[in-house]
C-alpha positions as a printed Julia matrix, in Angstrom:
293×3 Matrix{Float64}:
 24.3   -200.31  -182.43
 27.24  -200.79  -184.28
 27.2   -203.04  -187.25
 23.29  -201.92  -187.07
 23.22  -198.5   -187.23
 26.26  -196.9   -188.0
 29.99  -198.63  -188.54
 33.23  -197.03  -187.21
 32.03  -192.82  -188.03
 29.38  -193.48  -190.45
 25.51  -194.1   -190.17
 24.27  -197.27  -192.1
 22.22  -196.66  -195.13
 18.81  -196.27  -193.99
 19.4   -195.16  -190.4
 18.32  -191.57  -190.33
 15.0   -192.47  -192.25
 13.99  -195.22  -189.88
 14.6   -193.59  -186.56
 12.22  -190.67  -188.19
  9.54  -192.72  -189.33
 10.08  -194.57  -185.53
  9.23  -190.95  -184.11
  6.7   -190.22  -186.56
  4.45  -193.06  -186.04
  5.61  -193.05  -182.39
  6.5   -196.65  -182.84
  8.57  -197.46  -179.26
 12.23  -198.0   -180.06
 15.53  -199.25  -177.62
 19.07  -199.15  -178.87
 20.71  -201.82  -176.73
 24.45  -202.04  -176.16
 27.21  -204.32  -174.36
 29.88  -201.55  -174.4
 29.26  -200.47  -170.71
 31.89  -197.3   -171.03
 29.68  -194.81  -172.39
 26.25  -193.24  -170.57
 23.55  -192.71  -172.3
 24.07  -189.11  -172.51
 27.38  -190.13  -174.35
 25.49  -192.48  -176.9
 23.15  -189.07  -177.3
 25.94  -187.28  -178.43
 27.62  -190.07  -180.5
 24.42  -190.2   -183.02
 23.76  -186.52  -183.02
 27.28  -185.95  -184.4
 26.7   -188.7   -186.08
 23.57  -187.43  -187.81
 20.67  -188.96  -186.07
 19.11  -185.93  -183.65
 15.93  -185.76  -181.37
 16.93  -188.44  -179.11
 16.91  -188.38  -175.67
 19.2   -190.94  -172.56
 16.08  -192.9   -172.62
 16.33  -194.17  -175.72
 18.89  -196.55  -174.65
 19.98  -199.23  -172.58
 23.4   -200.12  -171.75
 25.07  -203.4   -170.13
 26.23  -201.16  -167.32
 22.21  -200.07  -166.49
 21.25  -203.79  -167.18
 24.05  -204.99  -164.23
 22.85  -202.29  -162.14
 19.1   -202.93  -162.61
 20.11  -206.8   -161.91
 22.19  -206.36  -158.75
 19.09  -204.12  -157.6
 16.42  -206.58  -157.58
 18.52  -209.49  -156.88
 20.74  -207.88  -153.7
 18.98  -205.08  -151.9
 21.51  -203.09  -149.77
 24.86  -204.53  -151.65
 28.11  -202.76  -152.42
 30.36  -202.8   -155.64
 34.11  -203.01  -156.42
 33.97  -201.79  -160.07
 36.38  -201.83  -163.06
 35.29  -199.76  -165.68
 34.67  -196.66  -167.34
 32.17  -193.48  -166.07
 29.0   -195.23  -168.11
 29.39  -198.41  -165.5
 30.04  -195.85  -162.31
 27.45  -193.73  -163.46
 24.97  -196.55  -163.53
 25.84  -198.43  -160.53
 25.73  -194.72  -158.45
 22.23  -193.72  -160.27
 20.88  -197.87  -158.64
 22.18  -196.26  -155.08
 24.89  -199.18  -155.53
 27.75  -198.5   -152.97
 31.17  -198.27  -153.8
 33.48  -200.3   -151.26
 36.77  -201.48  -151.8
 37.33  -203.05  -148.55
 34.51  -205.98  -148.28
 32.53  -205.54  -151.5
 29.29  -208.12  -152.33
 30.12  -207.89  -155.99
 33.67  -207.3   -158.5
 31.44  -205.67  -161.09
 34.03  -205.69  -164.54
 33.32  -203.64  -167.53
 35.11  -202.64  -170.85
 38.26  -199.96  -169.69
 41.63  -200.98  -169.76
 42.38  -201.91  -166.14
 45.28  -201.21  -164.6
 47.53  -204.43  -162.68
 46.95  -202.93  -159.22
 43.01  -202.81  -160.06
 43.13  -206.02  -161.03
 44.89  -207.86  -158.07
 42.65  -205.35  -155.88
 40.21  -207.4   -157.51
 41.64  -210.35  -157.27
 41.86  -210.07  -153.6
 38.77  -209.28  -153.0
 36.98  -212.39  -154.6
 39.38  -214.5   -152.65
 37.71  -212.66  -149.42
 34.37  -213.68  -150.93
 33.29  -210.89  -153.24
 30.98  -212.71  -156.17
 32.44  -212.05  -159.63
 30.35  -210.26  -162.22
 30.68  -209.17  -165.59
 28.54  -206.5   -167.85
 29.2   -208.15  -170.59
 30.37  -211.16  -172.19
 32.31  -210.12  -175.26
 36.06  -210.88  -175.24
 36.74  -208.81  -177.77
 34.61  -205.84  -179.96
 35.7   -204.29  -183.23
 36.73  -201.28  -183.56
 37.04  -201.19  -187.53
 36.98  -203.53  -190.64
 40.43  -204.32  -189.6
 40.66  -204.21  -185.83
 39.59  -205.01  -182.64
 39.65  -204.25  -179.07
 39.67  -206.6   -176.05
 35.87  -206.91  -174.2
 35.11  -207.21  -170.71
 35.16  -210.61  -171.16
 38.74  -210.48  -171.47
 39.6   -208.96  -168.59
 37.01  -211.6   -166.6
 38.39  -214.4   -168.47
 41.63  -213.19  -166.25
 40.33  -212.94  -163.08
 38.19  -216.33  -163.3
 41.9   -217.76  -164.22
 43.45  -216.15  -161.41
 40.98  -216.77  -158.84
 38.99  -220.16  -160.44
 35.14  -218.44  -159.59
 33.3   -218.15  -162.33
 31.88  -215.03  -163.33
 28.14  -214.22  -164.34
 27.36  -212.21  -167.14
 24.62  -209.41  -167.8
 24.18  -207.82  -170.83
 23.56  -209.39  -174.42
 22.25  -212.73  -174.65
 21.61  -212.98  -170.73
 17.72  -212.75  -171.12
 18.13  -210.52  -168.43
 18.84  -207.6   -170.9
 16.0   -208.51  -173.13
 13.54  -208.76  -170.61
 14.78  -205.08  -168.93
 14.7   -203.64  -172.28
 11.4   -204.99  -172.98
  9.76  -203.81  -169.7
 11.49  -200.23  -170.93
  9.82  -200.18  -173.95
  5.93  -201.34  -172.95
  6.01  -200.01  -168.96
  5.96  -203.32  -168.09
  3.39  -204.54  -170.89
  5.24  -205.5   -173.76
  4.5   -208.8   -175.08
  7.72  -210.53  -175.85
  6.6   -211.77  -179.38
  5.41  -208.69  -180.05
  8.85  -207.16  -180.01
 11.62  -206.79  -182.94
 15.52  -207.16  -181.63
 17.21  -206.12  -184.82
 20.88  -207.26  -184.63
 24.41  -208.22  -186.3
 25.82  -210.59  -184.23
 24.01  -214.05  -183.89
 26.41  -214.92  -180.32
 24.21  -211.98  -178.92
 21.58  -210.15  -180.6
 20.04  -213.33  -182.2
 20.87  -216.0   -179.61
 19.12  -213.62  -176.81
 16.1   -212.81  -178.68
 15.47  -216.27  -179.52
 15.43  -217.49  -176.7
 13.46  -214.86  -174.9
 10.65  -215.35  -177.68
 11.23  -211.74  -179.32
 11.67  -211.58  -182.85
 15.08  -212.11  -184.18
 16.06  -209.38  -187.09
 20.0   -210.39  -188.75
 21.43  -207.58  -190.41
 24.08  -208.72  -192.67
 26.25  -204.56  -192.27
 27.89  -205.46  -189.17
 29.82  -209.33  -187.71
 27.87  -211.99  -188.93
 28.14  -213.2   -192.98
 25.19  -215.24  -194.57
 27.58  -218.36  -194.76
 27.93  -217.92  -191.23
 24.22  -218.73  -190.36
 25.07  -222.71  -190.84
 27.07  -222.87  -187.53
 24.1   -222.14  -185.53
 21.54  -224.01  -184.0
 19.37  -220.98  -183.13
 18.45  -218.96  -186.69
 17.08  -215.12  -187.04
 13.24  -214.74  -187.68
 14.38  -212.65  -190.66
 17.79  -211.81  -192.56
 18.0   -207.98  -193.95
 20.51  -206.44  -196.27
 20.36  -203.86  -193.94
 17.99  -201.42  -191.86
 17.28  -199.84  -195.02
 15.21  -202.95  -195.86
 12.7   -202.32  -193.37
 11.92  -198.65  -193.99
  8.92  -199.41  -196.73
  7.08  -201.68  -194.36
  7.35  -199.3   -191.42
  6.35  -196.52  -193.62
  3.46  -198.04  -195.03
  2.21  -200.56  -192.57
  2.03  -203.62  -194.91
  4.48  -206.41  -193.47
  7.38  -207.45  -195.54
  7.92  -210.77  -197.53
  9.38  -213.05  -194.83
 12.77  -213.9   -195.45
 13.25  -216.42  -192.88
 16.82  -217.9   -192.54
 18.72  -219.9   -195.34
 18.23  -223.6   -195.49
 21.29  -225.25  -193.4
 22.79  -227.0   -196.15
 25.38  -228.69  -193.91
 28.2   -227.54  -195.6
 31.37  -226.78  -194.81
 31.68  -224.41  -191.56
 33.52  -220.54  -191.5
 36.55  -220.19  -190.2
 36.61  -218.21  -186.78
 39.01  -216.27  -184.86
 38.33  -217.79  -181.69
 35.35  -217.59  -179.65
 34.66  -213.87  -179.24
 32.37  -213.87  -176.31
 33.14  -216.17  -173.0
 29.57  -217.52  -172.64
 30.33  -219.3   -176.69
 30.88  -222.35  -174.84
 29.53  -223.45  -171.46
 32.33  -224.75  -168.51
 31.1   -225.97  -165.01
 33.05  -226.93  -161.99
 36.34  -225.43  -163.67
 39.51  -225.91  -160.93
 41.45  -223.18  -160.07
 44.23  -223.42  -162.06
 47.67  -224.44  -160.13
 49.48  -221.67  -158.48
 52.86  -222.95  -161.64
 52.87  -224.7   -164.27
């Protein structure tokens, strides 16, 4: 959402119209998020301060409900040590998922800013065979033009240091999130190609949707620059200026001029901060790290 539709306080040009015309022509839409802190009655609020009204919790889908929909299917009956904010405990209570802090199946970890003794609780608890799992896999999000804010993956990258299991992570590109959100937005009969995931940030938005077979949307108002699209294998079905860009073609009905992605030219890569999300690059059979240097 942000980057997409609005950036820090302010709606994106274009937003306001598009939802409308979504509603108008009751055209199915999903705002899809990795920050698991806030509900979806928060995100409600957010946009209707924000300027966007008429939506309801249903209109989106969080990392936290995507982790909670995934522990679900996958582990009938299991329990939950979780760090995180009330949009990650809200979701994991609303699955019927347990909390237990003495023999938990799962260290679920979320954006918050944990405190030590939560994390060695955690700590001790994978060691006693808890399975480590993340909502997300962003090590850091920004917060502004200027700054940032450590992810969940940050706080995972710590405990897969301290304890040497790897974590898995829901939430944006898993194609676990797609696939949920997908199901959301068709009951169940949504065909994948048939779907739009409109995006900023190729790690996620794009990389998922690709490889789910959705359609792959870059919007060039939030992360990702159009030099940056060289440094990618995958590519976006389509690069926009913005949302804005899309709100003839909805209104009418007539599909836009394709833009497809620019050629790779094979010129010289963008410079990058580090790798902001911990699934960038793929590590298997990692040792636990020595008690000392």
């Amino acid at each position: 959402m942000d980057g997409v539709v609005y950036r820090e306080d302010h709606l994106i040009e274009g937003a306001v119209a598009l939802i409308q015309l979504f509603q108008e022509k009751n055209i199915p839409f999903l705002f899809l998020t990795n920050n698991s802190a806030p509900t979806p009655e928060d995100l409600v609020v957010k946009l209707r301060h924000l300027g966007i009204s008429d939506l309801g919790p249903h209109h989106f889908y969080t990392s936290a409900m995507n982790t909670a929909d995934f522990l679900s299917v996958t582990h009938p009956q299991r329990t939950a040590y979780a760090i995180g904010e009330g949009g990650l405990l809200s979701a994991l209570k609303d699955a019927g998922i347990a909390n237990d802090s003495i023999r938990p199946h799962y260290v679920v970890v979320g954006e918050g800013s944990p405190t030590m003794d939560k994390l060695n609780k955690a700590h001790s608890l994978i060691e006693k065979g808890a399975r480590l799992v993340a909502t997300n896999p962003d090590n850091w999000c920004p917060v502004s033009d200027s700054a940032t804010r450590p992810g969940a993956g940050a706080t995972v990258a710590y405990l897969e240091a301290s304890t040497g299991q790897r974590a898995y992570y829901l939430g944006k590109p898993n194609p676990y999130m797609f696939a949920r959100a997908a199901r959301r937005l068709g009951n169940g009969n949504a065909l994948l190609s048939e779907v739009v995931m409109i995006g900023d940030t190729m790690e996620t938005d794009i990389r998922g949707a690709v490889e789910i077979g959705m359609q792959a949307y870059l919007v060039l108002t939030g992360s990702t620059r159009i030099g940056d699209l060289p440094n990618y294998v995958y590519q976006p079905t389509r690069v926009l200026n913005s949302i804005a860009d899309l709100i003839e073609e909805v209104s009418t009905g007539v599909p836009g001029d394709e833009k497809g992605s620019p050629a790779l030219t094979g010129g010289p890569r963008n410079g990058k901060r580090g790798t902001r999300h911990q699934t960038d690059e793929e590590r298997f059979g990692r040792p636990r790290p020595a008690m000392t240097r």
